[in-house]
Backbone atoms as SQL, in Angstrom:
CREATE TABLE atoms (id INTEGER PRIMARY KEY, chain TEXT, resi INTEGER, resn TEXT, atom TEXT, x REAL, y REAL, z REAL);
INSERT INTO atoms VALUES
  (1, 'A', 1, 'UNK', 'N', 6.787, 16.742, 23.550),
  (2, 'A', 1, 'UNK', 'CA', 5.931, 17.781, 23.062),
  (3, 'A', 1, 'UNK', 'C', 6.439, 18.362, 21.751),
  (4, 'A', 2, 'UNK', 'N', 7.809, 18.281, 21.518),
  (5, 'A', 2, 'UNK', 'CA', 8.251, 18.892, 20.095),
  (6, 'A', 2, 'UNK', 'C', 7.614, 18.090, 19.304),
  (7, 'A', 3, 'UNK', 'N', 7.514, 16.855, 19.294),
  (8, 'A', 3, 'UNK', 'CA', 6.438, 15.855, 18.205),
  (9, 'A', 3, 'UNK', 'C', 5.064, 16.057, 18.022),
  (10, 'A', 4, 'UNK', 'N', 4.263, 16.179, 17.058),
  (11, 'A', 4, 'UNK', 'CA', 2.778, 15.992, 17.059),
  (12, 'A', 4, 'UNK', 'C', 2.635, 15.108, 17.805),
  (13, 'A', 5, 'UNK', 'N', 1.332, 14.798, 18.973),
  (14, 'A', 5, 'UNK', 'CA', 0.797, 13.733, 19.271),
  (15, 'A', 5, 'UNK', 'C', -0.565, 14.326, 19.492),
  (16, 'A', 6, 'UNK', 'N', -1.618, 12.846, 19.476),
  (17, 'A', 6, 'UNK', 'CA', -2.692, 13.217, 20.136),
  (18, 'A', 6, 'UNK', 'C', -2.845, 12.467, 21.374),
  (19, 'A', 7, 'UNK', 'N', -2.411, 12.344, 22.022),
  (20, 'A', 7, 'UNK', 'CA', -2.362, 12.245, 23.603),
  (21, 'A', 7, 'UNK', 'C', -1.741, 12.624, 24.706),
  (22, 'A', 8, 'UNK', 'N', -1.596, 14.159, 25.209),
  (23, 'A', 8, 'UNK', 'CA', -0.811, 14.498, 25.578),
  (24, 'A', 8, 'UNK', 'C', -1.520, 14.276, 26.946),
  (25, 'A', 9, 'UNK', 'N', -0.729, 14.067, 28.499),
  (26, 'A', 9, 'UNK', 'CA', -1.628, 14.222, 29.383),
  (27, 'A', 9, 'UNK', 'C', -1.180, 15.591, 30.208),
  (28, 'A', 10, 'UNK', 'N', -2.171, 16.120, 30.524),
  (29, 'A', 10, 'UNK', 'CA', -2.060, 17.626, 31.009),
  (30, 'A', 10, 'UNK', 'C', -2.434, 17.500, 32.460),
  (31, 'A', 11, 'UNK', 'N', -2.258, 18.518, 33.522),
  (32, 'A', 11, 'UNK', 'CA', -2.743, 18.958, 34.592),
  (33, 'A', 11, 'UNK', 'C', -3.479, 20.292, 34.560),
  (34, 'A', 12, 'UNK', 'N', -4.218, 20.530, 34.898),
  (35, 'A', 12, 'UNK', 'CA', -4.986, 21.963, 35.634),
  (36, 'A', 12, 'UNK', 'C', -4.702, 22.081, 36.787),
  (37, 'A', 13, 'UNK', 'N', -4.335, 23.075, 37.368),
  (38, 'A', 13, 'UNK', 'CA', -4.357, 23.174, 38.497),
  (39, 'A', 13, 'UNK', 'C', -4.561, 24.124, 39.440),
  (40, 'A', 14, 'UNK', 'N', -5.834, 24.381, 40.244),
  (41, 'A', 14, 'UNK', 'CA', -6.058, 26.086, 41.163),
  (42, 'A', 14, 'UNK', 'C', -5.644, 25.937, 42.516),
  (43, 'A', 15, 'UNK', 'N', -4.884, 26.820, 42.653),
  (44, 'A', 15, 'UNK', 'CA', -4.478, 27.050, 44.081),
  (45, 'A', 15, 'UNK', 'C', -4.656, 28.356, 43.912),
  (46, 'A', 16, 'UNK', 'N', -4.544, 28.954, 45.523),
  (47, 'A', 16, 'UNK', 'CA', -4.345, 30.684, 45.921),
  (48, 'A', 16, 'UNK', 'C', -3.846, 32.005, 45.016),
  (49, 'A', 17, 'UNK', 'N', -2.695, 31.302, 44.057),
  (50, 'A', 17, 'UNK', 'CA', -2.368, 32.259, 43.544),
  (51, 'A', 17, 'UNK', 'C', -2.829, 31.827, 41.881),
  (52, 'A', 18, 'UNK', 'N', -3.972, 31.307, 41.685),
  (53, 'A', 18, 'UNK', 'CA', -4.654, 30.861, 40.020),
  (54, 'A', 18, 'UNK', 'C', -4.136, 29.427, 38.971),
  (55, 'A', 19, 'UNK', 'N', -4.643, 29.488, 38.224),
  (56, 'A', 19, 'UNK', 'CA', -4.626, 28.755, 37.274),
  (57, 'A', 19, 'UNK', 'C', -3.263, 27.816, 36.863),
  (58, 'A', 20, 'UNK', 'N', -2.931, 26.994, 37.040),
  (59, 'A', 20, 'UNK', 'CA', -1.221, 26.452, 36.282),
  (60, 'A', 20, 'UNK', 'C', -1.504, 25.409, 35.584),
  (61, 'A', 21, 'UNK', 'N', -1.243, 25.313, 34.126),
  (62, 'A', 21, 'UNK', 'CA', -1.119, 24.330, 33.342),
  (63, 'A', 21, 'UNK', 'C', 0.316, 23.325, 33.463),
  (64, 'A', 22, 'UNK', 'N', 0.021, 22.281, 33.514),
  (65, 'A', 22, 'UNK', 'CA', 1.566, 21.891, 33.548),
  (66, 'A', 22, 'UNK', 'C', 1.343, 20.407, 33.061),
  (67, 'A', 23, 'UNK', 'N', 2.746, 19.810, 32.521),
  (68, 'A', 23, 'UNK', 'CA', 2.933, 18.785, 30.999),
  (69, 'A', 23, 'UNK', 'C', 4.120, 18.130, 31.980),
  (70, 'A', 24, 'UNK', 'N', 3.910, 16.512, 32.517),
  (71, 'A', 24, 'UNK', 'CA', 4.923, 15.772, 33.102),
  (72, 'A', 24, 'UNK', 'C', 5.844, 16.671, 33.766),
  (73, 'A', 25, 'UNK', 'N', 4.687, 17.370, 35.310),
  (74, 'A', 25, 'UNK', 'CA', 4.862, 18.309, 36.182),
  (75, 'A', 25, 'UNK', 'C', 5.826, 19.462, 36.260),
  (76, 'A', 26, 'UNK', 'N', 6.105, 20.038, 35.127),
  (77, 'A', 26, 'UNK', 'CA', 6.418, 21.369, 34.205),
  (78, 'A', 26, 'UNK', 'C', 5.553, 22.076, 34.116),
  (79, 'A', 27, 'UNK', 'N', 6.017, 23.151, 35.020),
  (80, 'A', 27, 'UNK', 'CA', 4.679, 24.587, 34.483),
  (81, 'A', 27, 'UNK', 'C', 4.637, 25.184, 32.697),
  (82, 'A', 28, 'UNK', 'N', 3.668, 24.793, 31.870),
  (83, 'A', 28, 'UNK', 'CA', 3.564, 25.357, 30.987),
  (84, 'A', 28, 'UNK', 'C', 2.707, 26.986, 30.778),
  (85, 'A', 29, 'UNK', 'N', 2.014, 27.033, 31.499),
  (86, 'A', 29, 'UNK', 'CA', 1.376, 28.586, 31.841),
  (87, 'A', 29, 'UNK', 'C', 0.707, 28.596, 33.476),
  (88, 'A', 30, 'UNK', 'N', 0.681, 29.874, 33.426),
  (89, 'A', 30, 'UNK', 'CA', 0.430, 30.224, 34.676),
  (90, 'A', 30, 'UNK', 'C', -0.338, 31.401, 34.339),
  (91, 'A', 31, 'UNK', 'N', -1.968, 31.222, 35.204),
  (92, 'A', 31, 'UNK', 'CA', -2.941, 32.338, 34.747),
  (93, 'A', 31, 'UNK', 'C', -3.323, 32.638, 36.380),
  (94, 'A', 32, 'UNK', 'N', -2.577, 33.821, 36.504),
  (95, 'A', 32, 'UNK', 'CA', -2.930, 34.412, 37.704),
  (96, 'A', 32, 'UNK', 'C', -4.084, 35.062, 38.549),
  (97, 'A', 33, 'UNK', 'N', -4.226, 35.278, 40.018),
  (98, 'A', 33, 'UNK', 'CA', -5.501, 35.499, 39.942),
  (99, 'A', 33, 'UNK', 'C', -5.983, 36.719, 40.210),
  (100, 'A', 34, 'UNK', 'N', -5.942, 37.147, 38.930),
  (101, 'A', 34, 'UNK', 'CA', -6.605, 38.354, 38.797),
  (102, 'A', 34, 'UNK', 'C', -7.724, 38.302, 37.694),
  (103, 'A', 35, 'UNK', 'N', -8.730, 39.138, 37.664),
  (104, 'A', 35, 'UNK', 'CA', -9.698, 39.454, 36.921),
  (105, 'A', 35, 'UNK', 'C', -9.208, 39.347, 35.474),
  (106, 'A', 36, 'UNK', 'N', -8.040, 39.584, 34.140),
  (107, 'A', 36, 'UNK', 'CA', -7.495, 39.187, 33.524),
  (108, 'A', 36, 'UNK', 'C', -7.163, 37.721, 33.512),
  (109, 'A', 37, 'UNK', 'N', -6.726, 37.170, 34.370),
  (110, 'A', 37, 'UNK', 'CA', -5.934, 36.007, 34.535),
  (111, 'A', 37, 'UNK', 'C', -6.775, 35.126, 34.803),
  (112, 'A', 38, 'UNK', 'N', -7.902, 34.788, 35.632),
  (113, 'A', 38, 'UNK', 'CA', -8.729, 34.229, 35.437),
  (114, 'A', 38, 'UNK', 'C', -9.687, 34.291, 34.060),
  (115, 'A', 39, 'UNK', 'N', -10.590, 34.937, 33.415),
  (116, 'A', 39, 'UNK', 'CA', -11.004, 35.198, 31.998),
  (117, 'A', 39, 'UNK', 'C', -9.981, 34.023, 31.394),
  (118, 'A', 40, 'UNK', 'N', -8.757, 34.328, 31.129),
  (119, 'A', 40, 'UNK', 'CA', -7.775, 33.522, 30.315),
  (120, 'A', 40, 'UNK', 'C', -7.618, 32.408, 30.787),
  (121, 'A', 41, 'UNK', 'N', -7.703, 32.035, 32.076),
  (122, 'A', 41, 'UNK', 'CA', -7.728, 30.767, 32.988),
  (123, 'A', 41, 'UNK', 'C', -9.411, 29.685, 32.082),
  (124, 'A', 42, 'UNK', 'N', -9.884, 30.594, 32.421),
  (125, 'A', 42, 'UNK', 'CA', -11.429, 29.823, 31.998),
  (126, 'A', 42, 'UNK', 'C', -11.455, 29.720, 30.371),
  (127, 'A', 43, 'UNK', 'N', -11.377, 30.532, 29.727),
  (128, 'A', 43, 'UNK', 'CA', -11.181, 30.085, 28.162),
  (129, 'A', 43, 'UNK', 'C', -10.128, 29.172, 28.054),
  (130, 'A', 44, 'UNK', 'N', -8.825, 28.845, 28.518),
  (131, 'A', 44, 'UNK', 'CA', -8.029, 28.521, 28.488),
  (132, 'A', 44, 'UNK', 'C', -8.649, 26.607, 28.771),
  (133, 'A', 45, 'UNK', 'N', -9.069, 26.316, 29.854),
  (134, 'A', 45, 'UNK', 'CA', -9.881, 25.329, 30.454),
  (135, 'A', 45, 'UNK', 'C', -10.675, 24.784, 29.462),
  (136, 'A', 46, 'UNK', 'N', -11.450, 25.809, 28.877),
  (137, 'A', 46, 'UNK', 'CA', -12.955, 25.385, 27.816),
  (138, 'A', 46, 'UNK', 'C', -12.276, 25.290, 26.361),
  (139, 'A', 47, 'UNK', 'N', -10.688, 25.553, 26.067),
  (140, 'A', 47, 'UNK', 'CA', -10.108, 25.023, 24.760),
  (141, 'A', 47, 'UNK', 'C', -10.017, 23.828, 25.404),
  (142, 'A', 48, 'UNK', 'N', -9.263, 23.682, 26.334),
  (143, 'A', 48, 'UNK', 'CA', -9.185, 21.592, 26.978),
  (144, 'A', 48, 'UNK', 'C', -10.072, 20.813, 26.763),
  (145, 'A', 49, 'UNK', 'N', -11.446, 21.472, 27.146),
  (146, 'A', 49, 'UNK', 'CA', -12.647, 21.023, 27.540),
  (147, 'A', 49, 'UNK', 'C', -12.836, 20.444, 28.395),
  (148, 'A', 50, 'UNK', 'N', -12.185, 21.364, 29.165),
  (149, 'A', 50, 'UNK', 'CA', -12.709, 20.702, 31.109),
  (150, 'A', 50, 'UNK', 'C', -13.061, 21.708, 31.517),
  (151, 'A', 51, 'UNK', 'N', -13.662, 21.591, 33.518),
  (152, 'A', 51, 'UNK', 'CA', -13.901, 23.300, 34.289),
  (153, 'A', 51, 'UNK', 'C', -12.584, 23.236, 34.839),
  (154, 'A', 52, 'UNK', 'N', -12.871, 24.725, 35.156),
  (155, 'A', 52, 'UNK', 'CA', -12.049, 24.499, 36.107),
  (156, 'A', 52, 'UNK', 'C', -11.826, 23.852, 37.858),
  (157, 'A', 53, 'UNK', 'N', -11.194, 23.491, 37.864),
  (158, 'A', 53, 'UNK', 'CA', -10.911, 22.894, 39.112),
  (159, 'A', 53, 'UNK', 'C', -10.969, 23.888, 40.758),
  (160, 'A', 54, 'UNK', 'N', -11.798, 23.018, 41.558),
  (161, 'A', 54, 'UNK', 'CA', -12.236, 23.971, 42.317),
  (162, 'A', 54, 'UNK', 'C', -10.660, 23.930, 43.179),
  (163, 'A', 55, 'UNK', 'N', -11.170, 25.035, 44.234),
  (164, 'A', 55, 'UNK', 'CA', -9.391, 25.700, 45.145),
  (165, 'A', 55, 'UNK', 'C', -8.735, 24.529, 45.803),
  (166, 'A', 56, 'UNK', 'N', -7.746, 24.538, 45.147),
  (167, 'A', 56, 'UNK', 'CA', -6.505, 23.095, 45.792),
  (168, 'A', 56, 'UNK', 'C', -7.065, 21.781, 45.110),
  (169, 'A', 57, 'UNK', 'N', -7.574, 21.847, 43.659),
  (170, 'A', 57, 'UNK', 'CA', -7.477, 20.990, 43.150),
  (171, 'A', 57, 'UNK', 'C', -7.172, 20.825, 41.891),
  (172, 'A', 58, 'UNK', 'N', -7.167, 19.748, 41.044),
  (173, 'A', 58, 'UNK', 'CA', -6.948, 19.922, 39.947),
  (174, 'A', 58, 'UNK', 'C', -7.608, 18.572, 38.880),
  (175, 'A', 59, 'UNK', 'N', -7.283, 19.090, 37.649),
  (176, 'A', 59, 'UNK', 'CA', -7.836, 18.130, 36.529),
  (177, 'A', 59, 'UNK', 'C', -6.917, 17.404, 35.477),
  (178, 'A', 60, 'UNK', 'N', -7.353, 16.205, 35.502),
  (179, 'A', 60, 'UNK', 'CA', -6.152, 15.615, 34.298),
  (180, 'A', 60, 'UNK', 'C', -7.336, 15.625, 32.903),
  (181, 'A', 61, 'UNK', 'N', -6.131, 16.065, 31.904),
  (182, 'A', 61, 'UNK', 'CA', -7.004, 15.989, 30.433),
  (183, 'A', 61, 'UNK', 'C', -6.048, 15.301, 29.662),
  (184, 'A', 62, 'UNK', 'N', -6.361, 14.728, 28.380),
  (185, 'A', 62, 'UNK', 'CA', -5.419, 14.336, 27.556),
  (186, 'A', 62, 'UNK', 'C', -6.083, 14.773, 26.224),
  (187, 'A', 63, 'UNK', 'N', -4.689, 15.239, 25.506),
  (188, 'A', 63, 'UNK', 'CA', -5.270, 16.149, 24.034),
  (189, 'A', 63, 'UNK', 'C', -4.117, 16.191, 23.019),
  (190, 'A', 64, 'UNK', 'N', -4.528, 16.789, 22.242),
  (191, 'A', 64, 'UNK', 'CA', -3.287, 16.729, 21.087),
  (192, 'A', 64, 'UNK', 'C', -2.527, 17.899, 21.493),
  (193, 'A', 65, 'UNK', 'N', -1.715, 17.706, 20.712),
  (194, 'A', 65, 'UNK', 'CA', -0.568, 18.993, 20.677),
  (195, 'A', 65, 'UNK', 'C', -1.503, 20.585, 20.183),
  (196, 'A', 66, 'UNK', 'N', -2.527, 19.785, 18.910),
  (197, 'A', 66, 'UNK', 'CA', -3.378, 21.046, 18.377),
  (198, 'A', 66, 'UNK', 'C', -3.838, 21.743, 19.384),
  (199, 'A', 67, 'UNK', 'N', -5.015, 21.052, 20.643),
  (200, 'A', 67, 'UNK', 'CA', -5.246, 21.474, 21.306),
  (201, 'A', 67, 'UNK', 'C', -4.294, 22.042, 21.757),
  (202, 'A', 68, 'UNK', 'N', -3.490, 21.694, 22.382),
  (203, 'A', 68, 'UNK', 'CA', -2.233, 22.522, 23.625),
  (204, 'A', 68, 'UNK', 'C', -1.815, 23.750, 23.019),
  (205, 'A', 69, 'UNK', 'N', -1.670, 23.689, 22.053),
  (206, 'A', 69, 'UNK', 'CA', -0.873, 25.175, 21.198),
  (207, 'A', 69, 'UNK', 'C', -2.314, 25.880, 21.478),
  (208, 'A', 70, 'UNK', 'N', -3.232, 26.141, 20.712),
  (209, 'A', 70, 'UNK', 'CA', -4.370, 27.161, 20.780),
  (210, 'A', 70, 'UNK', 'C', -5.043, 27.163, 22.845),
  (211, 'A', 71, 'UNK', 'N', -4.656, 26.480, 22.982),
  (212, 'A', 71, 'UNK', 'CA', -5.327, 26.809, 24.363),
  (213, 'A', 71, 'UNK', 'C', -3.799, 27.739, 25.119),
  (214, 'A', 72, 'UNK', 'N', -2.610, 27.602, 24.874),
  (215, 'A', 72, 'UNK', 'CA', -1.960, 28.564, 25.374),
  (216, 'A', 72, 'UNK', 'C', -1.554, 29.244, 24.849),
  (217, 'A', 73, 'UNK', 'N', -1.763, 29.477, 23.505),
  (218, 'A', 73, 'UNK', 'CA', -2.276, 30.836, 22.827),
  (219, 'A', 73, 'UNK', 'C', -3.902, 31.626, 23.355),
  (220, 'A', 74, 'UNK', 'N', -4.524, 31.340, 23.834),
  (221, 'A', 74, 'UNK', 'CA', -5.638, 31.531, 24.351),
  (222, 'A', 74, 'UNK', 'C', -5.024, 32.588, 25.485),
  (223, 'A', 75, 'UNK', 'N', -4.343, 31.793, 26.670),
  (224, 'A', 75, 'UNK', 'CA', -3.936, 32.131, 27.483),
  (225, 'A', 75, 'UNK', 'C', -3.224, 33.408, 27.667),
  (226, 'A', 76, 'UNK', 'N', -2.280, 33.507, 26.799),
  (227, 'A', 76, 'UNK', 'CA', -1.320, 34.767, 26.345),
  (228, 'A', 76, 'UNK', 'C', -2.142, 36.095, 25.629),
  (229, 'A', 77, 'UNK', 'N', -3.510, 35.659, 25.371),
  (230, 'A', 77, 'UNK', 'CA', -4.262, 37.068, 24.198),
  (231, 'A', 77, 'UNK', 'C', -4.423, 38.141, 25.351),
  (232, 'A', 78, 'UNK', 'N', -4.534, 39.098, 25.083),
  (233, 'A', 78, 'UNK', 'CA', -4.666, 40.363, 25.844),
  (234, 'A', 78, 'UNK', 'C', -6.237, 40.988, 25.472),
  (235, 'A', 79, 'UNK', 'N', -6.720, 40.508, 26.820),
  (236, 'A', 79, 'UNK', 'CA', -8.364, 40.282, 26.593),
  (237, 'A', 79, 'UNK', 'C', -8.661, 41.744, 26.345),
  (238, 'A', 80, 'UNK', 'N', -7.434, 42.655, 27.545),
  (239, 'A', 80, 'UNK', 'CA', -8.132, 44.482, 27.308),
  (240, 'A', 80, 'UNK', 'C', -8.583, 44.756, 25.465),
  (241, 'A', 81, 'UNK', 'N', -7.731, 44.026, 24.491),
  (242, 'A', 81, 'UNK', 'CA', -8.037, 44.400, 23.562),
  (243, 'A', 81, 'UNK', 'C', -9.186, 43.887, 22.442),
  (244, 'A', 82, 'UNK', 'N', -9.635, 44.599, 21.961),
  (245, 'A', 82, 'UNK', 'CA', -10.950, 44.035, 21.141),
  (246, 'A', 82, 'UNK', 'C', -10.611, 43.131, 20.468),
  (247, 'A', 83, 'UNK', 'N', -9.721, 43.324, 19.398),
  (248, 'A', 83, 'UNK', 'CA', -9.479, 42.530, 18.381),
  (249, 'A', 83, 'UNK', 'C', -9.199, 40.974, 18.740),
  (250, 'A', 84, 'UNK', 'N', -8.557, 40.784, 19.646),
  (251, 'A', 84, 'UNK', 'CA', -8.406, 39.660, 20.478),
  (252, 'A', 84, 'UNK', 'C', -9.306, 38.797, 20.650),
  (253, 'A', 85, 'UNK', 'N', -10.536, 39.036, 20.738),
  (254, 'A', 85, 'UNK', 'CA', -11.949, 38.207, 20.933),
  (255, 'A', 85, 'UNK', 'C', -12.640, 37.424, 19.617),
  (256, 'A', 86, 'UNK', 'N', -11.607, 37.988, 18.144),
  (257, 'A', 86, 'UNK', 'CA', -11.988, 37.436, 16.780),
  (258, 'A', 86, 'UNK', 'C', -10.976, 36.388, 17.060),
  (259, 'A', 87, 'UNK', 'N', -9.482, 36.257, 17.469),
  (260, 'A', 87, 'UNK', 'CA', -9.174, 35.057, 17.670),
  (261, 'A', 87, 'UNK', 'C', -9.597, 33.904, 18.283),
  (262, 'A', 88, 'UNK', 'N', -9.653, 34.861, 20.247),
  (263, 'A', 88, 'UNK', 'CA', -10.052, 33.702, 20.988),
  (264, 'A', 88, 'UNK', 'C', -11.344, 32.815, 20.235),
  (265, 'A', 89, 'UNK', 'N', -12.606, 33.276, 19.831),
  (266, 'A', 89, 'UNK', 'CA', -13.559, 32.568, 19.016),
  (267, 'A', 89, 'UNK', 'C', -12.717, 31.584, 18.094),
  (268, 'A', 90, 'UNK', 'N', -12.177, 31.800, 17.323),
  (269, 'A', 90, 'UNK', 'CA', -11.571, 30.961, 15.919),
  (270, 'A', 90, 'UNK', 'C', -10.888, 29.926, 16.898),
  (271, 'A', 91, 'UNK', 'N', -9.888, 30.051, 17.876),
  (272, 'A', 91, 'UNK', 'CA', -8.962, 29.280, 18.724),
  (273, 'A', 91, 'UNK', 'C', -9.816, 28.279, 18.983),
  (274, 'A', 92, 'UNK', 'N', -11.404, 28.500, 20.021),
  (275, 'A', 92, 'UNK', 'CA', -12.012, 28.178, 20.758),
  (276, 'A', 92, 'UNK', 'C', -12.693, 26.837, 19.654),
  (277, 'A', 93, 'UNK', 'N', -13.061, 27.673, 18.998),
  (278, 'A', 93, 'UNK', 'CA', -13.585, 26.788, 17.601),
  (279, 'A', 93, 'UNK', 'C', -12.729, 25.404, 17.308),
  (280, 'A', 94, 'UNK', 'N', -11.402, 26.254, 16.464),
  (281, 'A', 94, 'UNK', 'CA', -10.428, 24.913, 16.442),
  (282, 'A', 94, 'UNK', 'C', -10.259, 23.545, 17.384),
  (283, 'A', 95, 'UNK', 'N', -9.982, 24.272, 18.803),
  (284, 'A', 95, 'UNK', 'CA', -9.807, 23.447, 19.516),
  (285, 'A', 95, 'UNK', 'C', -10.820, 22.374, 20.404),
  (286, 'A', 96, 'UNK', 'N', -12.537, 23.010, 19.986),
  (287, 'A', 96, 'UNK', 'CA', -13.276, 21.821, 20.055),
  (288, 'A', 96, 'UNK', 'C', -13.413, 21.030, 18.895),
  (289, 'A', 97, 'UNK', 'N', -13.402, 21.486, 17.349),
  (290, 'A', 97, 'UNK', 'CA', -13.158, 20.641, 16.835),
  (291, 'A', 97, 'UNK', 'C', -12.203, 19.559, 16.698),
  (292, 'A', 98, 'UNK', 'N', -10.788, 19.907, 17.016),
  (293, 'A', 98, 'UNK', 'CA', -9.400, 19.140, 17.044),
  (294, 'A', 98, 'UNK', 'C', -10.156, 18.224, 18.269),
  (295, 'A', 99, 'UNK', 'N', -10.230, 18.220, 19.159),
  (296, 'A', 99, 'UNK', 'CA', -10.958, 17.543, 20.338),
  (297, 'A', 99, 'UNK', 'C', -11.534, 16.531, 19.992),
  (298, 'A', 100, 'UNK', 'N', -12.883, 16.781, 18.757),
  (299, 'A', 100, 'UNK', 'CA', -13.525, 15.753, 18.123),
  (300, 'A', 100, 'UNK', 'C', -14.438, 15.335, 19.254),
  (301, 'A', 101, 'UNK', 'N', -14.953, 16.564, 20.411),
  (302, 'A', 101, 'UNK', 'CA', -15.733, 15.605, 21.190),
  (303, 'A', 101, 'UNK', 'C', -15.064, 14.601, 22.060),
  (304, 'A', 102, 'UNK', 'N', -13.761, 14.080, 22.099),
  (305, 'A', 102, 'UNK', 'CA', -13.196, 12.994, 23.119),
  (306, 'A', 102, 'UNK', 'C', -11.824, 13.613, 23.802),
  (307, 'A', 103, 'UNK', 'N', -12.237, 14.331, 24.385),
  (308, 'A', 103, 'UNK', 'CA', -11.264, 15.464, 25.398),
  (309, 'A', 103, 'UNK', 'C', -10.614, 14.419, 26.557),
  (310, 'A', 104, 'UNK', 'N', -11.653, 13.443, 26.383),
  (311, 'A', 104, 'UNK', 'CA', -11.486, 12.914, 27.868),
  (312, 'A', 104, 'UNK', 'C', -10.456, 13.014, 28.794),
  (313, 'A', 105, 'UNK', 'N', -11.723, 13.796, 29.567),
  (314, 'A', 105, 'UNK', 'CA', -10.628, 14.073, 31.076),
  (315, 'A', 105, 'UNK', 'C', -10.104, 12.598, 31.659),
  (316, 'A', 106, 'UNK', 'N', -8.841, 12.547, 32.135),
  (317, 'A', 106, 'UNK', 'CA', -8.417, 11.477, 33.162),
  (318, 'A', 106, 'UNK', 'C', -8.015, 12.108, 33.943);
């Protein structure tokens, strides 16, 4: 992951206690389940461009590094605040373009 690539393969994953991103089964974020934590769970998902995964399951995606950085920057914004919602947009943006349309889930 310290290298640029564009194929990274990712996990999603929902269980009981929310959202876990994780990179060659390493938790990279964890979006808990709360009303906050979910919001960031689901934007977080729609920078990947996958859903989320229904309870006790999960999703494989493969993406660039671009993607991965803005989607867990996504994750970390602090939705209570306004200003926050001019990023998530720009993030959201970037990271379907970086995507190019071929997110493809595996």
């Amino acid at each position: 992951m310290s290298v640029p690539s564009a194929h990274l393969r990712l996990e999603l994953r929902q269980d009981e206690d929310g959202l876990t991103l994780l990179y060659d089964g390493r938790t990279l974020v964890e979006c808990f389940l709360t009303r906050e934590g979910m919001a960031a769970g689901a934007y977080m998902a729609k920078a990947l461009g996958t859903e989320i995964p229904s309870l006790g399951s999960s999703a494989m995606v493969r993406v660039s590094t671009g993607v991965l950085f803005r989607a867990v920057s996504i994750a970390s914004l602090d939705l209570s605040n306004e200003q926050s919602f001019v990023l998530l947009d720009r993030w959201l943006e970037e990271a379907e373009m970086q995507r190019g349309g071929s997110s493809d889930a595996t």
